[in-house]
Backbone as a chain_set.jsonl record, in Angstrom:
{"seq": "XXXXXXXXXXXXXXXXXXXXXXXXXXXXXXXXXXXXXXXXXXXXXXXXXXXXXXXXXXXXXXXXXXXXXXXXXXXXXXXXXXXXXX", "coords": {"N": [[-10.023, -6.518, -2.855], [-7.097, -5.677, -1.15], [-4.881, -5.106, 1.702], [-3.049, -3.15, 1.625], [-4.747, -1.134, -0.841], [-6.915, -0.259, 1.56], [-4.891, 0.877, 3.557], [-4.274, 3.366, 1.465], [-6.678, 4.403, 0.941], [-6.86, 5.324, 3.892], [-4.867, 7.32, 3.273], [-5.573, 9.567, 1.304], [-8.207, 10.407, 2.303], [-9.834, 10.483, 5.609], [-12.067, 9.598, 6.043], [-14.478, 7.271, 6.548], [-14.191, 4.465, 5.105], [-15.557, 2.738, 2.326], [-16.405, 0.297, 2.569], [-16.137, -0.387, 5.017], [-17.213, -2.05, 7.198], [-16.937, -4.809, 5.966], [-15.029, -7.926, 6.556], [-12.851, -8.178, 5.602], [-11.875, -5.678, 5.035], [-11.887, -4.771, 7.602], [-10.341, -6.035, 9.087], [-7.923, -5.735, 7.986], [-7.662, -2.963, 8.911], [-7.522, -3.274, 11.411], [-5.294, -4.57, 11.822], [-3.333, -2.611, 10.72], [-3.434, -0.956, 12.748], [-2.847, -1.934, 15.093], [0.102, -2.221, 14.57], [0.397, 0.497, 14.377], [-0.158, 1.602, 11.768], [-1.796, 3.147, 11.344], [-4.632, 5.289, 13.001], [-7.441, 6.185, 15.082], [-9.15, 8.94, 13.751], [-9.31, 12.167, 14.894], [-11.243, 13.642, 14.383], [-13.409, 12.059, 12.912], [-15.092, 10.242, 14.74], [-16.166, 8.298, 14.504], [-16.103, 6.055, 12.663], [-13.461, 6.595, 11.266], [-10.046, 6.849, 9.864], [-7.088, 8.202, 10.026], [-3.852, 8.649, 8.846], [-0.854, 7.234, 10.368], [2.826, 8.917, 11.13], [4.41, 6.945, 11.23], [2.944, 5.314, 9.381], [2.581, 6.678, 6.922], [5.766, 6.957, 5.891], [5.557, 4.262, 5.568], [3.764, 4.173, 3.214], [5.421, 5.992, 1.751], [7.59, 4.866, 0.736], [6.303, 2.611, -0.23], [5.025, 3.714, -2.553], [7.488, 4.425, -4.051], [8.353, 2.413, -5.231], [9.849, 0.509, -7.744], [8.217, -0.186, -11.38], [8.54, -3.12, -11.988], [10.55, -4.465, -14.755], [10.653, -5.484, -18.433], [13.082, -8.11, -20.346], [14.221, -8.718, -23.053], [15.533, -11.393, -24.791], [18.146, -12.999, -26.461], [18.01, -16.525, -26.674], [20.104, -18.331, -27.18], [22.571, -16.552, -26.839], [22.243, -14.694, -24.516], [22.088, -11.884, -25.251], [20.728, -9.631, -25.477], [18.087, -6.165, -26.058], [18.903, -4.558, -23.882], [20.76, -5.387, -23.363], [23.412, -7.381, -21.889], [22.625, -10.649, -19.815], [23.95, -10.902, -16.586]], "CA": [[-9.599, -5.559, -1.858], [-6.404, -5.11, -0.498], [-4.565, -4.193, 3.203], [-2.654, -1.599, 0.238], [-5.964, -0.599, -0.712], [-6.944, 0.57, 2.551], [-3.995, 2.281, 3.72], [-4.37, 4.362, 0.486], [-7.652, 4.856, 0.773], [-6.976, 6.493, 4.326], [-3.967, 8.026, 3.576], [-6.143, 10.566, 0.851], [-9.157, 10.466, 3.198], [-10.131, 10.586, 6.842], [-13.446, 9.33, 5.693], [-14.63, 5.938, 6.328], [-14.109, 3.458, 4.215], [-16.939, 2.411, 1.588], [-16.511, -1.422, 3.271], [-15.244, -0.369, 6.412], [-18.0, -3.252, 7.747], [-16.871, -6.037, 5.375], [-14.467, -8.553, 7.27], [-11.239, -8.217, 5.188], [-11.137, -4.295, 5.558], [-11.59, -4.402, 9.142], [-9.29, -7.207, 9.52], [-7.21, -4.707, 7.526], [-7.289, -1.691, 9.826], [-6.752, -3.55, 12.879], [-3.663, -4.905, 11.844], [-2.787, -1.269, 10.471], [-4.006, 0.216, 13.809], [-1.969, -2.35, 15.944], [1.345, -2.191, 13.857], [0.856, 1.824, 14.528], [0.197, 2.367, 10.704], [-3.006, 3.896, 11.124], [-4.558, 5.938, 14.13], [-8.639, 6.662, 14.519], [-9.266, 10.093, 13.183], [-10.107, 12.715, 15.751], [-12.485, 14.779, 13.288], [-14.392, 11.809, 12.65], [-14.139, 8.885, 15.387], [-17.462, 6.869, 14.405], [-14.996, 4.82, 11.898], [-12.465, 7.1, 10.138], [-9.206, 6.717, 10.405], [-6.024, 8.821, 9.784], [-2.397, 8.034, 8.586], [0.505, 8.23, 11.815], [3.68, 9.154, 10.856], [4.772, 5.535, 11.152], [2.036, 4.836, 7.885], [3.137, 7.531, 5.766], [6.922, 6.393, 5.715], [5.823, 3.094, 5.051], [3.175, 4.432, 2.08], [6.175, 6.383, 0.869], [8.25, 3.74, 0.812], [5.512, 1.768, -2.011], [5.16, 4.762, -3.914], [9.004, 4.784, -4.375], [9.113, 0.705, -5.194], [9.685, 0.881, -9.157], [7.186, -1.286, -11.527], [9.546, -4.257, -12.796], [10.9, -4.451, -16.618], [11.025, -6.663, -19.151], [14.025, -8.009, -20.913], [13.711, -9.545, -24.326], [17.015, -11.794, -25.204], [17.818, -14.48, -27.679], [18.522, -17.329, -25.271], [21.874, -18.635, -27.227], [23.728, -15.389, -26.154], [21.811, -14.272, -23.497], [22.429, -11.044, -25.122], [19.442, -8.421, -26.004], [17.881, -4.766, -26.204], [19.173, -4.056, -22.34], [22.706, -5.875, -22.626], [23.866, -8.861, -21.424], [22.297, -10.954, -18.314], [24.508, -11.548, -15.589]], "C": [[-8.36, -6.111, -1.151], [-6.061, -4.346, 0.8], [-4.113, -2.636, 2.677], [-3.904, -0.687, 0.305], [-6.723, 0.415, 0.022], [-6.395, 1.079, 2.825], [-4.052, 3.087, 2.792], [-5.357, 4.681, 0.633], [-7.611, 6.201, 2.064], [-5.516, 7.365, 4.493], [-4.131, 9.274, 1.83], [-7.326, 10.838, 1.506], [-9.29, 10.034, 4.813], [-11.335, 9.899, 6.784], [-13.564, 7.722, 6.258], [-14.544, 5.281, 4.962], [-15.24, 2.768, 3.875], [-17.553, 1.025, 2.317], [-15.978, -1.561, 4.421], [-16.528, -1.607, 7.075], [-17.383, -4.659, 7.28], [-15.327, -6.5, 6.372], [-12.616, -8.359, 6.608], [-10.704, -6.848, 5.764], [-10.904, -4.217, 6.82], [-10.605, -5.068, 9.995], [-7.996, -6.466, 9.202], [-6.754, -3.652, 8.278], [-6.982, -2.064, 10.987], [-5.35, -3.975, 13.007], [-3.017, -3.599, 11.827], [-2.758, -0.151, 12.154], [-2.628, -0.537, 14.99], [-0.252, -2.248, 15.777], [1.754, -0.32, 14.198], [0.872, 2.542, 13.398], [-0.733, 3.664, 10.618], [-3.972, 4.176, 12.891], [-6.348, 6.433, 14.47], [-8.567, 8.224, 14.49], [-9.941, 10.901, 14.452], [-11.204, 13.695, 15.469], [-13.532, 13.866, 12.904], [-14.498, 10.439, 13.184], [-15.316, 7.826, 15.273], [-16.498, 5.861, 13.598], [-14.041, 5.674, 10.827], [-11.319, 6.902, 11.001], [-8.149, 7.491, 9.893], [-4.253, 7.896, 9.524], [-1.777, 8.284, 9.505], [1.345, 8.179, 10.583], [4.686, 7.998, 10.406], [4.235, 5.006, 9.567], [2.735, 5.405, 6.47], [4.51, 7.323, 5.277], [6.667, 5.176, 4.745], [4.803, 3.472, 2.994], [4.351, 5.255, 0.793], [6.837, 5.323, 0.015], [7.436, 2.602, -0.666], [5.092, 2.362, -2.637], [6.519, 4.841, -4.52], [9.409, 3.941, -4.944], [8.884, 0.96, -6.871], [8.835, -0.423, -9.706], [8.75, -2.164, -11.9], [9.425, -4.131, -14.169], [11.327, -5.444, -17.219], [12.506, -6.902, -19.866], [13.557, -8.754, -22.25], [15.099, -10.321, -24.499], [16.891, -12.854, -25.81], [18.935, -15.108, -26.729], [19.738, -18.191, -25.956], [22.449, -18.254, -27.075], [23.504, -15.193, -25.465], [21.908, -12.371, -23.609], [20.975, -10.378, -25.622], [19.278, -7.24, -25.838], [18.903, -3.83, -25.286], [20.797, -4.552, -22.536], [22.669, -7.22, -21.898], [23.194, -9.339, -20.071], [23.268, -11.351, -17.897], [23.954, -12.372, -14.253]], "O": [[-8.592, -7.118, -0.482], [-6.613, -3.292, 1.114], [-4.495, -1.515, 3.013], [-4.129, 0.2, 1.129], [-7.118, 1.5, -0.403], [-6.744, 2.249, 2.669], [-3.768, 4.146, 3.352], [-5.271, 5.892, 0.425], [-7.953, 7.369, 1.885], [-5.133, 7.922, 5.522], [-3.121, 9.723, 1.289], [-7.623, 11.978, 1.148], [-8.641, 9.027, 5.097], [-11.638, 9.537, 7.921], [-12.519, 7.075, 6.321], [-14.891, 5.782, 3.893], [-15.94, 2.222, 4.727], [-18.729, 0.75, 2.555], [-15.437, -2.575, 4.86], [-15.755, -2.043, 7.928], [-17.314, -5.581, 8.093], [-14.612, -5.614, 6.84], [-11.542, -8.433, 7.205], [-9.744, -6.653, 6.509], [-9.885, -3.687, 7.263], [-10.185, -4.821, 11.125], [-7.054, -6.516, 9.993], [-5.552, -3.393, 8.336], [-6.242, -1.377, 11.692], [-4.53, -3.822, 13.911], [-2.219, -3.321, 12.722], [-2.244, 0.93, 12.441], [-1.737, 0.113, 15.536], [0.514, -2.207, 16.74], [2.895, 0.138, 14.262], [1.433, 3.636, 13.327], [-0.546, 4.755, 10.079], [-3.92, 3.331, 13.784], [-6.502, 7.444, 13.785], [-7.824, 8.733, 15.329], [-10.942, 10.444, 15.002], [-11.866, 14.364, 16.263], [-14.59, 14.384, 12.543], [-14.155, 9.484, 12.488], [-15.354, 6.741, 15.853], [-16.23, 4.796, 14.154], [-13.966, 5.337, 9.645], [-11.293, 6.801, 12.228], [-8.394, 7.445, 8.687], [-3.802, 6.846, 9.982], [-1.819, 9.459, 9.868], [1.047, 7.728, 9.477], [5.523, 8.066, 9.506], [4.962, 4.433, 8.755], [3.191, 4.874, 5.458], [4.576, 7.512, 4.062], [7.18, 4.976, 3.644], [5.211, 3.06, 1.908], [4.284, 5.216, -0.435], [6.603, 5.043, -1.161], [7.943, 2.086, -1.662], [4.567, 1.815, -3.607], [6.586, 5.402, -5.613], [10.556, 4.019, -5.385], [7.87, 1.537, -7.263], [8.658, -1.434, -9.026], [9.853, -1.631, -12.016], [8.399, -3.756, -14.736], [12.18, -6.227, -16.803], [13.177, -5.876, -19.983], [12.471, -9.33, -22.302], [16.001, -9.525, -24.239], [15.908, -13.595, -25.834], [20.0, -14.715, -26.253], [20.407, -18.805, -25.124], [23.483, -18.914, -26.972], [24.517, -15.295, -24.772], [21.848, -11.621, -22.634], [20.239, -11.126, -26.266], [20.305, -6.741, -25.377], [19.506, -2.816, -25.637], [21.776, -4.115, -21.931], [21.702, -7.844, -21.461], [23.165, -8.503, -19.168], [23.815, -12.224, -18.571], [24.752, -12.89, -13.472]]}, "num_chains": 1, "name": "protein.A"}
């Protein structure tokens, strides 16, 4: 489990969180809560929590981050599939 994790979890649900008890998640949402990422839910305030506006930027923001790519190159040219490394 993941701080990631959680913010995704409540930024498709309002719901509590399956481990909202266990020590990492909650260690998790308080940081998220103090930073302003995450806000308690007013539909369900025993332990759900909602995305602010502040969260959702930042969740955009690592939906947008591309995966990384490989290069393949034959290391006496440095040249391969992609083109030359600089």
């Amino acid at each position: 489990m993941t701080p990631n994790d959680v913010m995704l979890h409540y930024h498709v649900s309002p719901r509590p969180h399956d481990r909202v008890h266990a020590p990492a998640v909650q260690e998790a949402i308080d940081m998220f809560v103090k930073h302003g990422l995450l806000r308690p839910s007013k539909d369900n305030r025993d332990s759900g929590f909602c995305v602010t506006t502040k969260g959702q930027v930042w969740i955009d923001m690592l939906l947008a981050t591309p995966f990384p790519v490989e290069r393949f190159v034959d290391p006496r040219t440095l040249k391969g599939e992609i083109g030359e490394l600089k």
